[in-house]
PDB file of N, CA, C and O in Angstrom:
ATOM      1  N   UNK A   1      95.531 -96.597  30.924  1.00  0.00           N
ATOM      2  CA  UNK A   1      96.006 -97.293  29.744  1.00  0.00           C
ATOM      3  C   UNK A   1      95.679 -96.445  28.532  1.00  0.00           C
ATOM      4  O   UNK A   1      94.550 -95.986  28.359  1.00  0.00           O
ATOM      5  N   UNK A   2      96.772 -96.230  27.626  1.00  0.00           N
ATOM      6  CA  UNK A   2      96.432 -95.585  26.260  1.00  0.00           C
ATOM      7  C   UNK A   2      96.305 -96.072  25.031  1.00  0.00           C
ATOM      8  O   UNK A   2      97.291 -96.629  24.551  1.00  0.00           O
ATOM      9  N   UNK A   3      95.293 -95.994  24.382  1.00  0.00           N
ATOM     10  CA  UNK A   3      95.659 -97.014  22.886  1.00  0.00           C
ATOM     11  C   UNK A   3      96.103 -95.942  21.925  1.00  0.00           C
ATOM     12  O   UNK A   3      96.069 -94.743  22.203  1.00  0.00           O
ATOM     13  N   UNK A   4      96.475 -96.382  20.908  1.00  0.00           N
ATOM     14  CA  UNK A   4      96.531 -95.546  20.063  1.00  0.00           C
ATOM     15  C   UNK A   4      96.393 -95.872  18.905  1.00  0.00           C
ATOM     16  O   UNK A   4      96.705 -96.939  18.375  1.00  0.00           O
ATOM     17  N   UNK A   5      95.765 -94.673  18.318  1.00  0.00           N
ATOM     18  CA  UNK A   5      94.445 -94.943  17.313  1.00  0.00           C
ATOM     19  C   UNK A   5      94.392 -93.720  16.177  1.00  0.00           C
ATOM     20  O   UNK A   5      94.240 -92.504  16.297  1.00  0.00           O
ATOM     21  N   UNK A   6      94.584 -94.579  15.032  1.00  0.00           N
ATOM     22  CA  UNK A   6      94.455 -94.188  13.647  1.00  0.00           C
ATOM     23  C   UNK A   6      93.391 -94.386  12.949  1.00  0.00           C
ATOM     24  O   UNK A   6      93.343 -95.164  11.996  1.00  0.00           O
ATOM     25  N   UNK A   7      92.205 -93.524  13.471  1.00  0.00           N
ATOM     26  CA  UNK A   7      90.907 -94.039  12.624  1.00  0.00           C
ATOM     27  C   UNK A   7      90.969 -94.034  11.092  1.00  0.00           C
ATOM     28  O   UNK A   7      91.578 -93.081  10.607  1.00  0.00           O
ATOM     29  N   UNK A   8      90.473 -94.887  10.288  1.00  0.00           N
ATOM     30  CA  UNK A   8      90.452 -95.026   9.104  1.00  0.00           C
ATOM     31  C   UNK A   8      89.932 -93.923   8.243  1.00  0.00           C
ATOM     32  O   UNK A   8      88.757 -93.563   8.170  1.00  0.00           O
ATOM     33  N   UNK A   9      90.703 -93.553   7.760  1.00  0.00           N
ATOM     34  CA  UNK A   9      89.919 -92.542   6.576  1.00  0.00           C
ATOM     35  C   UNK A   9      90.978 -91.199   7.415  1.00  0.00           C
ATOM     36  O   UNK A   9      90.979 -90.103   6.856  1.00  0.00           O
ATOM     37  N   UNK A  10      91.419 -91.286   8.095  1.00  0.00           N
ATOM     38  CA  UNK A  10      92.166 -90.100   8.705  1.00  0.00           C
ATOM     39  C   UNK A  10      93.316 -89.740   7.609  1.00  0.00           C
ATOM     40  O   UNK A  10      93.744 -90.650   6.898  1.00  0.00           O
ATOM     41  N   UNK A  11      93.887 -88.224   7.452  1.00  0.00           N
ATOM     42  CA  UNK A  11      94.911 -88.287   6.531  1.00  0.00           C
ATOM     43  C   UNK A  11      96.174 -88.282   7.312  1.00  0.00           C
ATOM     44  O   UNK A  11      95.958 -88.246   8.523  1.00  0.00           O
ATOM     45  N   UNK A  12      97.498 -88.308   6.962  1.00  0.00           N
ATOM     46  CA  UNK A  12      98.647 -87.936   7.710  1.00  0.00           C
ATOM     47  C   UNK A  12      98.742 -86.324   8.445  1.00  0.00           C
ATOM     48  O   UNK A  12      99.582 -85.996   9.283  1.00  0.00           O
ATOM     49  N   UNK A  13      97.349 -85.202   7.733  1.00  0.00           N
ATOM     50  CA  UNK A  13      97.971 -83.989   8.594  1.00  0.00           C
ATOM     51  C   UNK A  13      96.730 -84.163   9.649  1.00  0.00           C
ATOM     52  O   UNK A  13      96.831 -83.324  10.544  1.00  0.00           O
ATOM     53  N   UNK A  14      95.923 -84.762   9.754  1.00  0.00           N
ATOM     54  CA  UNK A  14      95.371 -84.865  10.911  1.00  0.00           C
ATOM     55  C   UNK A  14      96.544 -85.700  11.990  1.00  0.00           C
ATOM     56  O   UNK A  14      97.473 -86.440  11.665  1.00  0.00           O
ATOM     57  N   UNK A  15      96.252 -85.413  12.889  1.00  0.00           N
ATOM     58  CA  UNK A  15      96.829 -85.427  14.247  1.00  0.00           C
ATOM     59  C   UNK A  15      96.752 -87.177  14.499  1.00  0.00           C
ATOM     60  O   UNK A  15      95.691 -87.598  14.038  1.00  0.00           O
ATOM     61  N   UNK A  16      97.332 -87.928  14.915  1.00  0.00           N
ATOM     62  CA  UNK A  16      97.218 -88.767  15.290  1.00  0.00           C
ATOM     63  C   UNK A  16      96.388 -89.276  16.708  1.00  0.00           C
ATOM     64  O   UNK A  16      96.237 -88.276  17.410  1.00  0.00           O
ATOM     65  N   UNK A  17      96.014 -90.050  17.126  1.00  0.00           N
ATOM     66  CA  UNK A  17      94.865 -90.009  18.959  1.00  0.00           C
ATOM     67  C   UNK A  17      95.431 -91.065  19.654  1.00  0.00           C
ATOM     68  O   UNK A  17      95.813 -92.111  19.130  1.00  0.00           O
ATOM     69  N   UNK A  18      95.511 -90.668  21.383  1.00  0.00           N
ATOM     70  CA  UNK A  18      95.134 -91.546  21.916  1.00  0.00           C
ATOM     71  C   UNK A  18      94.275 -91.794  23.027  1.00  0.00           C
ATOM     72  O   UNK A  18      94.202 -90.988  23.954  1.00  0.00           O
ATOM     73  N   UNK A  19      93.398 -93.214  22.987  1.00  0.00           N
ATOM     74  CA  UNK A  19      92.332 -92.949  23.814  1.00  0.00           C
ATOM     75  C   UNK A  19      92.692 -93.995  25.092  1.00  0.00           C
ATOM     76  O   UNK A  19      93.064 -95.167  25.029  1.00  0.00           O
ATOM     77  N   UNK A  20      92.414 -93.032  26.429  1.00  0.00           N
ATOM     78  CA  UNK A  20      92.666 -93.531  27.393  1.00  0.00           C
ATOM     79  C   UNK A  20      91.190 -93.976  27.868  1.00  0.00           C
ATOM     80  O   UNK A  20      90.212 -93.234  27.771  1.00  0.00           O
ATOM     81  N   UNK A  21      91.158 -95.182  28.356  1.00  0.00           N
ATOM     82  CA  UNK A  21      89.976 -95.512  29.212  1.00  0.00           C
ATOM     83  C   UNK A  21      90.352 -95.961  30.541  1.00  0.00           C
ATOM     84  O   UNK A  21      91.202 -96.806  30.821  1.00  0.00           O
ATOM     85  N   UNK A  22      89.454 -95.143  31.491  1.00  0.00           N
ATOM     86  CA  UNK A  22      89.582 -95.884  32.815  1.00  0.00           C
ATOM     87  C   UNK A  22      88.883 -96.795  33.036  1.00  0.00           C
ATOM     88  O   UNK A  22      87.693 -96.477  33.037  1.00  0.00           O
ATOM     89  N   UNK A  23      89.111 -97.982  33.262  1.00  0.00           N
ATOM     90  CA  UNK A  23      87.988 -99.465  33.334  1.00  0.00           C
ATOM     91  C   UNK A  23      87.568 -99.618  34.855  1.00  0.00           C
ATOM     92  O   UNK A  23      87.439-100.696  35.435  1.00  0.00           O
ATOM     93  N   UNK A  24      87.383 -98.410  35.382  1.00  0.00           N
ATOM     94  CA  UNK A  24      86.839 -98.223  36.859  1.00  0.00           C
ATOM     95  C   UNK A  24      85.807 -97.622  36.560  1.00  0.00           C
ATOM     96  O   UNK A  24      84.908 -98.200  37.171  1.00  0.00           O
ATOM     97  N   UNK A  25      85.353 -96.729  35.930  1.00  0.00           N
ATOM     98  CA  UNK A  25      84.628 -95.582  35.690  1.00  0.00           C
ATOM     99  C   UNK A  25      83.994 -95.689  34.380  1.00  0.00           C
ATOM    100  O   UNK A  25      82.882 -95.196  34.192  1.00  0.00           O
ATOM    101  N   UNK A  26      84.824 -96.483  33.195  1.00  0.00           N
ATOM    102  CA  UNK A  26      84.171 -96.511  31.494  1.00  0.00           C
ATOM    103  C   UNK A  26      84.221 -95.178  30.838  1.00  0.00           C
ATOM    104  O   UNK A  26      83.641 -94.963  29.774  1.00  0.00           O
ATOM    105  N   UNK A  27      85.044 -94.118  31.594  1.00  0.00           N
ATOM    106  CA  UNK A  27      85.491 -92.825  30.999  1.00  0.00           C
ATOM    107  C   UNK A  27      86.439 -93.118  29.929  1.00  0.00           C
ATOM    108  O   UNK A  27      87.269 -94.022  30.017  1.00  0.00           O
ATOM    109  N   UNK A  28      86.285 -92.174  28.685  1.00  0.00           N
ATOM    110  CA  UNK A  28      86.821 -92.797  27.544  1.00  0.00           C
ATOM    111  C   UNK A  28      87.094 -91.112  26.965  1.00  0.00           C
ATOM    112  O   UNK A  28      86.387 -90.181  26.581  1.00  0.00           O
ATOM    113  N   UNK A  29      88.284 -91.329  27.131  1.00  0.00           N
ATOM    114  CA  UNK A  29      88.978 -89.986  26.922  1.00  0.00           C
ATOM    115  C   UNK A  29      90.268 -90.082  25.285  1.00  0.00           C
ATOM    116  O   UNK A  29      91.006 -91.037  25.048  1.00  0.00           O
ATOM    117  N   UNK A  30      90.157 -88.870  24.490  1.00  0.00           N
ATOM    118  CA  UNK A  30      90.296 -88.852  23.078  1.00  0.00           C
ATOM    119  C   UNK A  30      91.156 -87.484  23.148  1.00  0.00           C
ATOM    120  O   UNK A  30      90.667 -86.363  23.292  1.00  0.00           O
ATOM    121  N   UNK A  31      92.767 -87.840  22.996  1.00  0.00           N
ATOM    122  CA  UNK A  31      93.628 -86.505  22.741  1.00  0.00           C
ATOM    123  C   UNK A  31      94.569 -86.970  21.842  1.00  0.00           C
ATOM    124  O   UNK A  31      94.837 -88.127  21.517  1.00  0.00           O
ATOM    125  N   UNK A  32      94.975 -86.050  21.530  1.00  0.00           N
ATOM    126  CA  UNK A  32      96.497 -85.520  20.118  1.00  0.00           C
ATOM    127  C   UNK A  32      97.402 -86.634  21.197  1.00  0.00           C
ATOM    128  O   UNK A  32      97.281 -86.835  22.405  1.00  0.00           O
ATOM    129  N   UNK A  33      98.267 -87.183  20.248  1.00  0.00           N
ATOM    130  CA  UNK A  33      99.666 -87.967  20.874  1.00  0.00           C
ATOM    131  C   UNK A  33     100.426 -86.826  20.635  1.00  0.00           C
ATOM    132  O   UNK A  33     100.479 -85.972  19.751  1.00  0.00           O
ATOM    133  N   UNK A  34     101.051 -87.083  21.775  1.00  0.00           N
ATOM    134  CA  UNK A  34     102.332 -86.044  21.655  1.00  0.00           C
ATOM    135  C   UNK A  34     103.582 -86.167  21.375  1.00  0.00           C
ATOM    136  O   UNK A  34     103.973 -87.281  21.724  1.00  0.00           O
ATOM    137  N   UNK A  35     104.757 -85.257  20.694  1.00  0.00           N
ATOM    138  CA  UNK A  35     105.433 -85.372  20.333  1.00  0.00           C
ATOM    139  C   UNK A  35     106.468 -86.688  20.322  1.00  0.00           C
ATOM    140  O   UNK A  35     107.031 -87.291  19.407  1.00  0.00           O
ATOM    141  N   UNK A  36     106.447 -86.883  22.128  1.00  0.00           N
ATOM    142  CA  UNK A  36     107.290 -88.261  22.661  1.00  0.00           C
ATOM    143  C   UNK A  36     106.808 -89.634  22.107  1.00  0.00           C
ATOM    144  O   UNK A  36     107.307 -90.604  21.538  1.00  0.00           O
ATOM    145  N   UNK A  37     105.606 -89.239  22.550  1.00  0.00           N
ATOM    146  CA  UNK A  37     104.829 -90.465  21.779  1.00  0.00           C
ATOM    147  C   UNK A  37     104.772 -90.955  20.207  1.00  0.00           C
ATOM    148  O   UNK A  37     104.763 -92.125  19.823  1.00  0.00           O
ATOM    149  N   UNK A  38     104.740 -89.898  19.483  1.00  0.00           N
ATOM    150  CA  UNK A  38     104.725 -89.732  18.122  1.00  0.00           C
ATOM    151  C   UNK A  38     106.277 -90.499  17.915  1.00  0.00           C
ATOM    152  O   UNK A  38     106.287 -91.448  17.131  1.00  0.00           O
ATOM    153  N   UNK A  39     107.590 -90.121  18.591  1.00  0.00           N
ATOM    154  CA  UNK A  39     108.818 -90.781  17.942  1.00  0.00           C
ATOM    155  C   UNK A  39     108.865 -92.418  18.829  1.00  0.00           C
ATOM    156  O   UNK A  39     109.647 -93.289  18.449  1.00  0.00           O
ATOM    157  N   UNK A  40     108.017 -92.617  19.897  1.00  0.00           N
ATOM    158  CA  UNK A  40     108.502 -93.487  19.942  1.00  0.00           C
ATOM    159  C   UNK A  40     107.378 -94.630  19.400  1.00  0.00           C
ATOM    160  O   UNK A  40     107.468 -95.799  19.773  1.00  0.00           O
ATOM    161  N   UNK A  41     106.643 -94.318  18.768  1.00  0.00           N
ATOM    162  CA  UNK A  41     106.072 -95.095  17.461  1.00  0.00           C
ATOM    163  C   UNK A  41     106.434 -95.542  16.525  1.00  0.00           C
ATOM    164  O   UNK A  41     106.404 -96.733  16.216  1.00  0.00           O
ATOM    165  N   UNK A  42     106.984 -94.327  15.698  1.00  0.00           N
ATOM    166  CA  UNK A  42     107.421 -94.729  15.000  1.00  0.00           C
ATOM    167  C   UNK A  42     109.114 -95.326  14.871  1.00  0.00           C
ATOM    168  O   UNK A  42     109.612 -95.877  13.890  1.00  0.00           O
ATOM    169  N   UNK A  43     109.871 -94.965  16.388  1.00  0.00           N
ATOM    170  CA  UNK A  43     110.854 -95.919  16.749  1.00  0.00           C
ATOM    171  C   UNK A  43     110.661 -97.405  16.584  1.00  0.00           C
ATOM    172  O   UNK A  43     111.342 -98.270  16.035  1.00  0.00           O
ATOM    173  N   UNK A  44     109.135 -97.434  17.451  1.00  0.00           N
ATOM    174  CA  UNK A  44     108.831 -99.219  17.370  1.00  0.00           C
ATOM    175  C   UNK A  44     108.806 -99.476  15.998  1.00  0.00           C
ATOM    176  O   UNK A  44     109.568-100.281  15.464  1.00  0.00           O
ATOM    177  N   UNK A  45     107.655 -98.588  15.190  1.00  0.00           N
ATOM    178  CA  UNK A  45     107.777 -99.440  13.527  1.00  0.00           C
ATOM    179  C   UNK A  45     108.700 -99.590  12.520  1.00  0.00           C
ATOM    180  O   UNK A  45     108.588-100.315  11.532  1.00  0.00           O
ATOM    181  N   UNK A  46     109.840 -98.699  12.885  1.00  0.00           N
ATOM    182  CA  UNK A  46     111.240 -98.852  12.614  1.00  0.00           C
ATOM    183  C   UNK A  46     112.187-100.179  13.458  1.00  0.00           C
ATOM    184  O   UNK A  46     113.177-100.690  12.936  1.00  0.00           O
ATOM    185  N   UNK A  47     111.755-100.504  14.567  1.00  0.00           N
ATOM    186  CA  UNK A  47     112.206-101.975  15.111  1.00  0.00           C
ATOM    187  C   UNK A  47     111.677-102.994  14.509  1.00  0.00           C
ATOM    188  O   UNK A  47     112.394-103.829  13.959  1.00  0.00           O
ATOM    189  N   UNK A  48     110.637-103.065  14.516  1.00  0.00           N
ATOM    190  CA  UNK A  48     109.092-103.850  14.172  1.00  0.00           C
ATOM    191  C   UNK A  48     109.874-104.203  12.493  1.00  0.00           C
ATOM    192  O   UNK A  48     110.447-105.289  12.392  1.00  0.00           O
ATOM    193  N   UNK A  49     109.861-103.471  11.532  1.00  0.00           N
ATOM    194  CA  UNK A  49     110.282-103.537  10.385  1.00  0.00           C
ATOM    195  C   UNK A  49     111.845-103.933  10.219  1.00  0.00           C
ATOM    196  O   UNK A  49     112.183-104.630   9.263  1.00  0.00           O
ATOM    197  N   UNK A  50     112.435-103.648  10.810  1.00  0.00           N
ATOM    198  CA  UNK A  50     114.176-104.015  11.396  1.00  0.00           C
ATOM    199  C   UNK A  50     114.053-105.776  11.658  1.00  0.00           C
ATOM    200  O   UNK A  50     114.764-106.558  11.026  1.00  0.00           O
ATOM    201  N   UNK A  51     113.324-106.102  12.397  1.00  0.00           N
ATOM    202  CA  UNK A  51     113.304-107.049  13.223  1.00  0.00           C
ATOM    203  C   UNK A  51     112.771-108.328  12.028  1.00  0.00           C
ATOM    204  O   UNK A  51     113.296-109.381  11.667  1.00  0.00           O
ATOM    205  N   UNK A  52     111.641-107.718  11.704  1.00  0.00           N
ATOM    206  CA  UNK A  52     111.108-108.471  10.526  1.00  0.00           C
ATOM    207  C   UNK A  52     112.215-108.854   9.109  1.00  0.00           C
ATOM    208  O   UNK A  52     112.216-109.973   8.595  1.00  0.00           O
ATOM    209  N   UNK A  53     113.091-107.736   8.640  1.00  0.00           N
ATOM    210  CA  UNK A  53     114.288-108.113   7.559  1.00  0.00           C
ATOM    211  C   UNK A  53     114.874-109.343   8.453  1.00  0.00           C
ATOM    212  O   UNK A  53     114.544-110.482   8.123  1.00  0.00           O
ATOM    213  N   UNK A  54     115.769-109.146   9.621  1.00  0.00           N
ATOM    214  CA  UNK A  54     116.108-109.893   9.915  1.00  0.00           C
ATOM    215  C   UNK A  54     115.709-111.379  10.418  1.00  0.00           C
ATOM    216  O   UNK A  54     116.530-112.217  10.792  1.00  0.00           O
ATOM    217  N   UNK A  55     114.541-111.531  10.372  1.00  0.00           N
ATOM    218  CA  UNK A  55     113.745-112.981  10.606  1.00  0.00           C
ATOM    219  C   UNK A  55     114.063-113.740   9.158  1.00  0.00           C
ATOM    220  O   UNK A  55     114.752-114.743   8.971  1.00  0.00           O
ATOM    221  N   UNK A  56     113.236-112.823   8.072  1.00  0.00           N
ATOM    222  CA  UNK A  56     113.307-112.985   7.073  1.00  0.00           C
ATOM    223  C   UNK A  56     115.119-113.442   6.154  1.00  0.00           C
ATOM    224  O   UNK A  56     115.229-114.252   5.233  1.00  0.00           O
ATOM    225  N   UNK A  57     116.160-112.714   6.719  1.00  0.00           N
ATOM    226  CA  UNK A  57     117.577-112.987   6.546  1.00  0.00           C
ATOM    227  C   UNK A  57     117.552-114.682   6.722  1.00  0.00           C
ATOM    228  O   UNK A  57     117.748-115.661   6.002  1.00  0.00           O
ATOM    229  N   UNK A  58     117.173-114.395   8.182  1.00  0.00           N
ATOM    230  CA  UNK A  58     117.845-115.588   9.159  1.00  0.00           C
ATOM    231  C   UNK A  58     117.005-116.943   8.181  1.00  0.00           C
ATOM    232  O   UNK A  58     117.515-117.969   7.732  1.00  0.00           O
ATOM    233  N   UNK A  59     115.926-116.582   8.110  1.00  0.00           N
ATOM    234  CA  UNK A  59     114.937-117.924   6.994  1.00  0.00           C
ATOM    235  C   UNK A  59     115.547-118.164   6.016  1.00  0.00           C
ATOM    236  O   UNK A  59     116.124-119.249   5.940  1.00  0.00           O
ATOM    237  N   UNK A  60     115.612-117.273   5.004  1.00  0.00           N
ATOM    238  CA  UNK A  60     116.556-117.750   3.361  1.00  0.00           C
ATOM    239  C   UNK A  60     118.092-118.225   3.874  1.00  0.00           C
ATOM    240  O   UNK A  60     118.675-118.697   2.898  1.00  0.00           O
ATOM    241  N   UNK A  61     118.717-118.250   4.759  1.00  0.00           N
ATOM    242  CA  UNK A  61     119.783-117.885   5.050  1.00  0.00           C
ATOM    243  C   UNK A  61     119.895-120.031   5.607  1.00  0.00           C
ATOM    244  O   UNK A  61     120.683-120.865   5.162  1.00  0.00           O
ATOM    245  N   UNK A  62     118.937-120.198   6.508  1.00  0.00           N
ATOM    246  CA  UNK A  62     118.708-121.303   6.779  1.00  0.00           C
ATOM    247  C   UNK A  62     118.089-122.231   5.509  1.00  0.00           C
ATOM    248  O   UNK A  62     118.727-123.184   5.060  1.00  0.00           O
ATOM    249  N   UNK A  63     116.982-121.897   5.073  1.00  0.00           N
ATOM    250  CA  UNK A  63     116.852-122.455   3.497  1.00  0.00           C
ATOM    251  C   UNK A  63     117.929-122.873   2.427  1.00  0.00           C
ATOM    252  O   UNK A  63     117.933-123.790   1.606  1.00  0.00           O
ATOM    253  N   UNK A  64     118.713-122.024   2.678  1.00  0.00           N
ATOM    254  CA  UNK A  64     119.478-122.147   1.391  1.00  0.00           C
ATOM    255  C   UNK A  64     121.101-123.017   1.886  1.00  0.00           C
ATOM    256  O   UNK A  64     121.847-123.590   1.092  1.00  0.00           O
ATOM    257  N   UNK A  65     121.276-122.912   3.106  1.00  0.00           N
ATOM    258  CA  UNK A  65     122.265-123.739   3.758  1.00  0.00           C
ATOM    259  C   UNK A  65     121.080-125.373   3.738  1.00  0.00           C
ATOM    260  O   UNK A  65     121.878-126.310   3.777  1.00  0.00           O
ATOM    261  N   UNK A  66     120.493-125.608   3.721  1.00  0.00           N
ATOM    262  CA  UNK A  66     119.598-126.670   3.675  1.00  0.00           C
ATOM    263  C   UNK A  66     119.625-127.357   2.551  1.00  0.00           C
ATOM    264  O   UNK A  66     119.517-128.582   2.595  1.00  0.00           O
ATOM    265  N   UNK A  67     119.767-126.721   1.414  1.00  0.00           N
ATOM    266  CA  UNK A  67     119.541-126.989   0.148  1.00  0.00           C
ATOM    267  C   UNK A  67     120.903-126.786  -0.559  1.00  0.00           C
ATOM    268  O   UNK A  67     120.864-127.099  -1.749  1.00  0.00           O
ATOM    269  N   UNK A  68     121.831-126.436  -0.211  1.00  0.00           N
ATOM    270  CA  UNK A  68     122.978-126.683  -0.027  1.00  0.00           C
ATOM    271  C   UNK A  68     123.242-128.270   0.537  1.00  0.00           C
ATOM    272  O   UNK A  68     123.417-129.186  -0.267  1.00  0.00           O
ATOM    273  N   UNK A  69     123.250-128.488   1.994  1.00  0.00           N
ATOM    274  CA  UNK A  69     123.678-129.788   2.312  1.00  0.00           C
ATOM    275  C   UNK A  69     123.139-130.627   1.570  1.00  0.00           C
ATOM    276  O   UNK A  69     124.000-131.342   1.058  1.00  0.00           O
ATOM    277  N   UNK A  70     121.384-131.074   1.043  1.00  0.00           N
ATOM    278  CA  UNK A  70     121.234-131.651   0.721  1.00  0.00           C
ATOM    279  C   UNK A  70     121.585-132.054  -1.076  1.00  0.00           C
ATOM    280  O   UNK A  70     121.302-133.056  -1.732  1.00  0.00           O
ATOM    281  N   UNK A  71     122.178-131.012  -1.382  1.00  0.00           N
ATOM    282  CA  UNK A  71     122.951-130.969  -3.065  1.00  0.00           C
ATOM    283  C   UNK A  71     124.187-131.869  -2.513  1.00  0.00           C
ATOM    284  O   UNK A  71     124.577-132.674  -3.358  1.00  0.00           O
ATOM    285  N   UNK A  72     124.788-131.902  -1.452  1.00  0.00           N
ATOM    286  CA  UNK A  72     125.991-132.229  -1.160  1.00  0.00           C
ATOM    287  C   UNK A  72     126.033-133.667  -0.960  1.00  0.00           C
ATOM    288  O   UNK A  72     126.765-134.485  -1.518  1.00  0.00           O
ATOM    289  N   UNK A  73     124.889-133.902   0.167  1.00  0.00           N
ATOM    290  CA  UNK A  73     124.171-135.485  -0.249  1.00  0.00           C
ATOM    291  C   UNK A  73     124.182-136.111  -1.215  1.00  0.00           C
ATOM    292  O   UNK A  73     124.771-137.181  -1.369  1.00  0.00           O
ATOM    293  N   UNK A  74     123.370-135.392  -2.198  1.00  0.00           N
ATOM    294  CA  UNK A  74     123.279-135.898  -3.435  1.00  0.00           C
ATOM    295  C   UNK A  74     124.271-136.122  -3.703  1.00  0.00           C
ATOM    296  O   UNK A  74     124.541-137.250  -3.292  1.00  0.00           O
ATOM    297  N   UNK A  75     125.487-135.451  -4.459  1.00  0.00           N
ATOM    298  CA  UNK A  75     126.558-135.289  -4.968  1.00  0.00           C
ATOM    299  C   UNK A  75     127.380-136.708  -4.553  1.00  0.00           C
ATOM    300  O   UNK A  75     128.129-137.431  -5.211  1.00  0.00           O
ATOM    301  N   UNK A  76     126.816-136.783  -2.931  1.00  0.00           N
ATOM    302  CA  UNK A  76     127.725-138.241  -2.673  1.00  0.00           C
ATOM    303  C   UNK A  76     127.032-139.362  -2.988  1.00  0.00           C
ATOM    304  O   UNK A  76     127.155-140.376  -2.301  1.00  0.00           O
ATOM    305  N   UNK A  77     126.156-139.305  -4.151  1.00  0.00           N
ATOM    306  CA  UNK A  77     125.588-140.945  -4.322  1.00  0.00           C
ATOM    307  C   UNK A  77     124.203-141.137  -3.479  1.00  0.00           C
ATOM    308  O   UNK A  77     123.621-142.215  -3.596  1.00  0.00           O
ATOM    309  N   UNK A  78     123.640-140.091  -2.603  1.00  0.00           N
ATOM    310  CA  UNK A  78     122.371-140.423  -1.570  1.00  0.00           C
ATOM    311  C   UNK A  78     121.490-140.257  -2.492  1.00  0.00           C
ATOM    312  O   UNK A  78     121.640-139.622  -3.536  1.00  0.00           O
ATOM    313  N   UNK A  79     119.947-141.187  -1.896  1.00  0.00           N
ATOM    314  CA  UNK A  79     118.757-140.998  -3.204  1.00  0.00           C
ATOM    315  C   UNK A  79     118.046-139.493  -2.163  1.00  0.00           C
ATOM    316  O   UNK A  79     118.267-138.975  -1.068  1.00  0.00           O
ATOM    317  N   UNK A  80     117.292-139.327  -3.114  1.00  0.00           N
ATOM    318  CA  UNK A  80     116.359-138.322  -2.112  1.00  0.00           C
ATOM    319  C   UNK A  80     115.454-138.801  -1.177  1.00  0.00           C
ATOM    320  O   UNK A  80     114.614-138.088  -0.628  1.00  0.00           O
ATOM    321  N   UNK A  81     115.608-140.057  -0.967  1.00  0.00           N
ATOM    322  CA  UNK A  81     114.416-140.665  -0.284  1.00  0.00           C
ATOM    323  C   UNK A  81     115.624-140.657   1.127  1.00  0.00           C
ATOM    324  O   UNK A  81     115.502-140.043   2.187  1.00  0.00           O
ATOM    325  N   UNK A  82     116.663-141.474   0.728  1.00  0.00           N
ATOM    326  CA  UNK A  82     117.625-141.450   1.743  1.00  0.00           C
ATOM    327  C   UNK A  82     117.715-139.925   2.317  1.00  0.00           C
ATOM    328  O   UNK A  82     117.834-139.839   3.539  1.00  0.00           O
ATOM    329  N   UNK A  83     117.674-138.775   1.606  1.00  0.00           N
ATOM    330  CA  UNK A  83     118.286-137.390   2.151  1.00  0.00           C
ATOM    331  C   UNK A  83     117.102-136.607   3.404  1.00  0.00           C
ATOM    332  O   UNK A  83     117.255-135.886   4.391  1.00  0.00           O
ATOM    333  N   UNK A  84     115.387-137.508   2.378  1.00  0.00           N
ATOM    334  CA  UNK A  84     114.874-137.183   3.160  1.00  0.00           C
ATOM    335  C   UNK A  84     114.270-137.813   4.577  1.00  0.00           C
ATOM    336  O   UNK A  84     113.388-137.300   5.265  1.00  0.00           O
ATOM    337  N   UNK A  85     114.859-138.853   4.791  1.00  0.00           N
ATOM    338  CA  UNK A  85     115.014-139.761   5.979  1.00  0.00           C
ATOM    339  C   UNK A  85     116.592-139.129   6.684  1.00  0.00           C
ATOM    340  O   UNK A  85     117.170-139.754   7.573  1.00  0.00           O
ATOM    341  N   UNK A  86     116.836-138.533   6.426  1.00  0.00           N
ATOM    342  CA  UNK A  86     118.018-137.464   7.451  1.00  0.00           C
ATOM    343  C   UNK A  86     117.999-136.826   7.784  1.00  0.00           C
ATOM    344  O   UNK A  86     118.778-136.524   8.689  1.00  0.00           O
ATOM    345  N   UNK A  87     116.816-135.849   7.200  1.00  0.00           N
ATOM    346  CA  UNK A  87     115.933-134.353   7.256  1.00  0.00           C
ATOM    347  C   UNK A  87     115.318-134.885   8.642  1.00  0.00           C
ATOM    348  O   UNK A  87     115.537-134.299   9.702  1.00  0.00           O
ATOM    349  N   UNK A  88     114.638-135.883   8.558  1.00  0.00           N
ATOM    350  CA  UNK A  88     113.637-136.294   9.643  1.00  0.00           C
ATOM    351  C   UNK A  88     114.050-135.916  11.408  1.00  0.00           C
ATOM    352  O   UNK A  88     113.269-136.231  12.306  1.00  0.00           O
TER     353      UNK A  88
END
């Protein structure tokens, strides 16, 4: 298993690590990520961040269709007490 690990205080031209431990043995081994590894990191934090706009879309997107219908409620004469006994 590999973690990978950005100790704090590290700069961007230091090398990035990852440490493999065998949990048979408690050998705890510390090397450079390599190139493959390096893109598909930052592939994930490019998904990871992708994924997150779109949560975030999909929320305001639902919010505001919400607040919409319930203007529309209104509009027809409903109290807010009524709009919010429909919400329920």
């Amino acid at each position: 298993m590999a973690l990978f690990n950005l100790k704090k205080g590290t700069t961007m031209t230091e090398a990035p690590t990852a440490v493999e431990v065998n949990c048979e043995t408690g050998e705890v081994t510390t090397r450079p990520l390599t190139a493959e590894e390096i893109a598909a990191n930052e592939a994930a934090a490019a998904q990871t961040a992708a994924n997150r706009a779109a949560a975030e879309a999909e929320a305001a997107a639902v919010a505001a269709a919400k607040e919409s219908a319930q203007a529309k409620l209104a509009a027809l004469g409903l109290s807010a007490d009524e709009i919010a006994a429909l919400s329920k």
